[in-house]
C-alpha positions as CSV (number, residue, x, y, z in Angstrom):
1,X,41.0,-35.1,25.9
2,X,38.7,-32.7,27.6
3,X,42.1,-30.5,27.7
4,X,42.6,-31.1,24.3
5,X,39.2,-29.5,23.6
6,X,39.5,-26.4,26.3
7,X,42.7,-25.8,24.5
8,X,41.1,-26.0,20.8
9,X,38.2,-23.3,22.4
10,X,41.1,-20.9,23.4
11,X,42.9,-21.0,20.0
12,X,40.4,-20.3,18.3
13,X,38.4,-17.5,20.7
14,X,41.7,-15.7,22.5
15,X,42.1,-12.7,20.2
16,X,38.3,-12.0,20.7
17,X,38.8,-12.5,24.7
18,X,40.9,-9.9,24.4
19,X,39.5,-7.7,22.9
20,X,36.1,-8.2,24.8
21,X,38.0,-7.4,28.0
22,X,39.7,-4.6,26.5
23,X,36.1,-3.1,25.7
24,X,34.3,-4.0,28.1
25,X,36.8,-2.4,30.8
26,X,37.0,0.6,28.8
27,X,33.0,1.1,29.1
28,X,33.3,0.2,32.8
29,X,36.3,3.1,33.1
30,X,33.9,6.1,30.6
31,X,31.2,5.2,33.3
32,X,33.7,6.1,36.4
33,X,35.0,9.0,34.7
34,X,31.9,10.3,34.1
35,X,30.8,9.3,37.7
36,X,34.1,11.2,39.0
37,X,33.8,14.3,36.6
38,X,30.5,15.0,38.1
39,X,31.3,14.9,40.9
40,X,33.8,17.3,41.0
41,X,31.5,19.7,38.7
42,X,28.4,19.4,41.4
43,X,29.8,18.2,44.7
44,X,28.9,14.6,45.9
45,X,26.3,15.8,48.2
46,X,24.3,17.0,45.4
47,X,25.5,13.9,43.4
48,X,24.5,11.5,45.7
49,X,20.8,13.1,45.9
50,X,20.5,12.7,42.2
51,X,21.3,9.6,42.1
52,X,18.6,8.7,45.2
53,X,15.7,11.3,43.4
54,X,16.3,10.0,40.2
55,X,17.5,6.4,40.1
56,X,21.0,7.9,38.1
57,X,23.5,5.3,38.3
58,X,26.3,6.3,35.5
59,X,26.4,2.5,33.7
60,X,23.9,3.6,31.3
61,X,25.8,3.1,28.3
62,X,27.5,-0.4,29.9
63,X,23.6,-2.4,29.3
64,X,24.2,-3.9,25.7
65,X,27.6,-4.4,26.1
66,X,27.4,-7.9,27.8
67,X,25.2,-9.1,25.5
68,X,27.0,-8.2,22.4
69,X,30.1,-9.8,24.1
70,X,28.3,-13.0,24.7
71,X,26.7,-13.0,21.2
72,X,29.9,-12.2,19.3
73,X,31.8,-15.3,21.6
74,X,29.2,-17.3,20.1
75,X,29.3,-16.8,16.9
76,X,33.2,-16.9,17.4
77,X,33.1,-20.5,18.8
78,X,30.5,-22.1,17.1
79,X,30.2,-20.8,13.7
80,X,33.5,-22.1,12.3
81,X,32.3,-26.1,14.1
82,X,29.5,-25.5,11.4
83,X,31.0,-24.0,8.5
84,X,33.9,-25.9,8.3
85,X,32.1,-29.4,9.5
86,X,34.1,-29.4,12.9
87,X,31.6,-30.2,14.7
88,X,31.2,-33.8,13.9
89,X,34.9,-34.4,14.0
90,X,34.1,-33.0,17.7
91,X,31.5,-35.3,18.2
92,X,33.5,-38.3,17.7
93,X,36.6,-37.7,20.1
94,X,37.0,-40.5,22.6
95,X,34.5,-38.6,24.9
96,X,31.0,-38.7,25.4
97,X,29.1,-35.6,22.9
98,X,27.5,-34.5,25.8
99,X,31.5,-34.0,28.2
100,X,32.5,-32.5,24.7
101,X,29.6,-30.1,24.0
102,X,29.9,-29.1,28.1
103,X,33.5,-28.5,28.2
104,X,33.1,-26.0,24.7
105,X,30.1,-24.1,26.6
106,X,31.8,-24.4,29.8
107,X,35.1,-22.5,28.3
108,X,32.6,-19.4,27.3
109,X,30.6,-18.8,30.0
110,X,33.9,-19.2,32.3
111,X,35.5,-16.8,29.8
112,X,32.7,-14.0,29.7
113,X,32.6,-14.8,34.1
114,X,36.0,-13.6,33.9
115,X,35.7,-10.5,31.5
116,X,32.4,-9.7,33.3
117,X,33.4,-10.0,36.5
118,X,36.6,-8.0,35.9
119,X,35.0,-4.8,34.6
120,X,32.1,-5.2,38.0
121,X,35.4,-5.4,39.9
122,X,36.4,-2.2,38.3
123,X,33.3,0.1,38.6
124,X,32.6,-1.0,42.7
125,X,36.4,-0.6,43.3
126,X,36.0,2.7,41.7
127,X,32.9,3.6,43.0
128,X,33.1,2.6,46.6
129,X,35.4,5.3,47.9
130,X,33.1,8.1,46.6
131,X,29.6,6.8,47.0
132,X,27.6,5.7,49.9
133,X,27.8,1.4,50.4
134,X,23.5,1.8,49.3
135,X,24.8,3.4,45.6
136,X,27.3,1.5,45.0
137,X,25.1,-1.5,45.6
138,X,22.4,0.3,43.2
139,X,25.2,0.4,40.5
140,X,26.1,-3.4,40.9
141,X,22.3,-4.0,41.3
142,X,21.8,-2.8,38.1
143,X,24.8,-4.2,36.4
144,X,24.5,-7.7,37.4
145,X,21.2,-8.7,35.0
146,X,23.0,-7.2,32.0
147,X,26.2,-9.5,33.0
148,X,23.6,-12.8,33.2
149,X,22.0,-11.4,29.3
150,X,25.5,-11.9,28.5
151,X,25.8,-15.2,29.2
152,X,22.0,-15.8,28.6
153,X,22.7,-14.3,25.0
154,X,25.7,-16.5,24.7
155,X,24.3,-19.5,25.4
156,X,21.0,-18.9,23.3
157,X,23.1,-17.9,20.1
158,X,25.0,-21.6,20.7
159,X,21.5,-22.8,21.0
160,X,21.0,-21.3,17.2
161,X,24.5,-21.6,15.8
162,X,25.0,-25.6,16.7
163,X,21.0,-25.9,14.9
164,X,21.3,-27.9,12.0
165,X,18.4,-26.7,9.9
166,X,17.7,-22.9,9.6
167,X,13.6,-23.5,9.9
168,X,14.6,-24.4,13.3
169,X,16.8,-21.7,13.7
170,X,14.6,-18.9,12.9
171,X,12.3,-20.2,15.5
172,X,14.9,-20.5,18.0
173,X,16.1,-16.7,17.0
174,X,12.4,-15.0,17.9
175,X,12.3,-17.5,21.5
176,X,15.6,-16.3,22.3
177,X,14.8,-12.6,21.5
178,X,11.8,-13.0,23.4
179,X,14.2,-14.7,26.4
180,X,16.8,-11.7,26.4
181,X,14.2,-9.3,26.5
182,X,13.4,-10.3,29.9
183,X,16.5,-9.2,31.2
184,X,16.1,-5.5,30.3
185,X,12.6,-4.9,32.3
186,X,13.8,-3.5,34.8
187,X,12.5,0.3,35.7
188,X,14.5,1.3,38.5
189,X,18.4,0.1,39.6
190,X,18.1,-3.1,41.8
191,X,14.2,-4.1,40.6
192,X,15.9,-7.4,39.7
193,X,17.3,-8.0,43.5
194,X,14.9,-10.5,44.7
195,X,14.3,-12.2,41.7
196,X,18.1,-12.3,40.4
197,X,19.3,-16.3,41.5
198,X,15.7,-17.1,39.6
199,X,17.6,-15.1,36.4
200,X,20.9,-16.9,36.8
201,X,19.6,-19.9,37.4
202,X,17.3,-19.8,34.2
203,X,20.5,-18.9,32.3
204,X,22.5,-21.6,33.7
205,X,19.7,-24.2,32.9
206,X,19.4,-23.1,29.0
207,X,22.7,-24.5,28.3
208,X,20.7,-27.4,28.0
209,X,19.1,-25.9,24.8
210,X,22.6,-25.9,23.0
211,X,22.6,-29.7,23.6
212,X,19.3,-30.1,22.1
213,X,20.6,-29.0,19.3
214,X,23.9,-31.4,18.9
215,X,21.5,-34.3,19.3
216,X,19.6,-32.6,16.5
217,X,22.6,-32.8,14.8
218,X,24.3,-35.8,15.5
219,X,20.5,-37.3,14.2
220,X,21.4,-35.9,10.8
221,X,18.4,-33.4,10.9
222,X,18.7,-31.3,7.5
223,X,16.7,-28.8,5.9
């Protein structure tokens, strides 16, 4: 049965997959070609001192794009369980709510590991032959707390989406704003490193708030 439902989640979220890897590597390969175009403009030496001097890491334009992907999964999921009353057929497989609601919030944040990981893959593979180990790490450094507001964001709009009442949901829209915000603090690259496995963690653990909600829901909770 749990099959049954991974399968259902693909169906109905593989032609946005698709095109959220297809962006998302697109951003990561703008970031290398800009990376590579200057430094055959300026030379690496002068390149690499920039990026030391002035904390220039070329993913700039990457920062929202996580989030936006794990939004939009969201919404791609989860709103059609609520508009067309899917849910509760769901709910009453012959599997616990709680295997059922895991296995749907398990498929996206696999699904967004993937994409995410793919296009990381693509900017250190891409980096590391002209940059110094330090920079490249910088680049990831910075990278890898966007990727966890992806999944953050992901699991927050579930949180809102699977809501049953929107008085609820407006309050759990200004908590999870407040949440993501957290993510995008940082100054300088890397001023996440010691405190990133606190950050995933945290984002692993509010896929518990998405179940809040289905219990919410399976009470019969109603504006």
């Amino acid at each position: 049965m749990l099959k049954a439902i991974l399968y259902k989640e693909w169906i109905k979220s593989r032609w946005y997959l698709a095109v959220a890897f297809a962006v998302t590597c697109a951003f990561a390969g703008y970031a290398m070609l800009r990376l590579y175009r200057a430094l055959g403009m300026m030379g690496a030496g002068h390149i690499w001192e920039v990026m030391v001097t002035r904390n220039a890491v070329f993913v700039e334009q990457m920062e929202y794009v996580p989030l936006l992907a794990g939004l939009l999964l969201a919404v791609v999921q989860f709103a059609p369980e609520m508009h067309r009353k899917c849910l509760k057929l769901t709910l009453h497989l012959p599997v616990s709510a709680l295997r059922a609601t895991g296995t749907m919030l398990l498929f996206g944040v696999a699904a967004l590991t993937v994409v995410s990981g793919t296009s990381l893959a693509l900017v250190a593979g891409a980096a590391s032959p002209v940059l110094p180990h330090e920079l490249v790490a910088n680049i990831v450094g910075t990278l890898m707390p966007w990727y966890a507001a992806g999944l953050a964001a992901y699991l927050f709009a579930a949180w809102v989406i699977l809501e049953p009442t929107w008085k609820r949901r407006t309050v759990n829209i200004l908590m999870a704003v407040l949440l993501l915000r957290i993510f995008f603090l940082a100054p300088v690259p890397r001023a996440y490193a010691g405190f990133l496995p606190v950050l995933l963690a945290l984002t692993l653990l509010s896929a518990s708030l998405a179940w809040l909600s289905v219990v919410r829901f399976m009470a019969g909770r109603q504006d």
